[in-house]
C-alpha positions in Angstrom: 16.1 7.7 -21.3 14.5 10.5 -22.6 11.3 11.6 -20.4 8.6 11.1 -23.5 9.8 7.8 -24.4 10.3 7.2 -20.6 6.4 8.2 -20.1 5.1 6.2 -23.2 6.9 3.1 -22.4 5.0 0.2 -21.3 5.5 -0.3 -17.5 6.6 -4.3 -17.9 9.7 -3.1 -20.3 11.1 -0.3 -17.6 12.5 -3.3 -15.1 10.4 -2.2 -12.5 9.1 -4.3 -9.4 6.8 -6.8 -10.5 4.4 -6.1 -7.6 4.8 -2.5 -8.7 3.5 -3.8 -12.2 0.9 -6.0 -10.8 -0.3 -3.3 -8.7 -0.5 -0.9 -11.8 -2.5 -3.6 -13.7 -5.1 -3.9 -11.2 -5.6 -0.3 -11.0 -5.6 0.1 -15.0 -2.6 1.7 -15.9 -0.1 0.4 -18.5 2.1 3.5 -18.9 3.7 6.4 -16.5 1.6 8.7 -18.5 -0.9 7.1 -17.6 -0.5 7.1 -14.0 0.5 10.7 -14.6 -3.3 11.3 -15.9 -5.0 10.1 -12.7 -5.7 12.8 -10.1 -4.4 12.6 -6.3 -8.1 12.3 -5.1 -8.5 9.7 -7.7 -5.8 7.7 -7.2 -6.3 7.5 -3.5 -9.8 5.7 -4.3 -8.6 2.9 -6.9 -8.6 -0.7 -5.9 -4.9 -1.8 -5.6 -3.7 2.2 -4.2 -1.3 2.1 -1.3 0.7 4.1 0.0 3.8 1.6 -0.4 3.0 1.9 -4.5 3.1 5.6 -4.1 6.3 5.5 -2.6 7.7 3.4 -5.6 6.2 5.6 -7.7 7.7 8.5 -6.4 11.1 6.7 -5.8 11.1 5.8 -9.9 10.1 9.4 -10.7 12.4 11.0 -8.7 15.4 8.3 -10.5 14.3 9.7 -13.9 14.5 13.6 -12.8 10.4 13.5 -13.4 9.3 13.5 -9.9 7.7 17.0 -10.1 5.2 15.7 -13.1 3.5 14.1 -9.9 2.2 17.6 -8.6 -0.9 19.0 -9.8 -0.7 21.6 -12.5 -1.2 25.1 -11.1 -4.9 26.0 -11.4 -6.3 22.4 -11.4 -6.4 22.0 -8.1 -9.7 22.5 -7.0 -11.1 25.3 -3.9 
């Protein structure tokens, strides 16, 4: 799937684990580029984080060859 369409799709149509889903509805976010949106330091702090979800996340980003959109742009992070 191409990345943008991959991005823009709404998380319940990609066939990912439901408690990944459920998890993503608690903390707000219906899209990857949505999650994508969400600082590190922000993330950590939203009801329904854990680490497990992150690991999921990171496992379904690095499937689609997208894992590196998870960094932090250069310059944004802050110090």
């Amino acid at each position: 799937m191409e990345a943008a369409v991959f991005l823009d799709t709404p998380l319940d149509r990609l066939g990912l684990n439901e408690r990944f889903c459920a998890q993503c509805r608690i903390m707000g976010f219906k899209t990857m580029a949505a999650i994508l949106l969400v600082s590190p330091e922000t993330m950590l702090k939203m009801e329904g984080f854990s680490y497990h979800w992150l690991a999921e996340l990171s496992e379904v980003l690095n499937k689609e060859g997208l894992l590196h959109l998870l960094q932090p742009l250069p310059g944004s992070i802050p110090g």
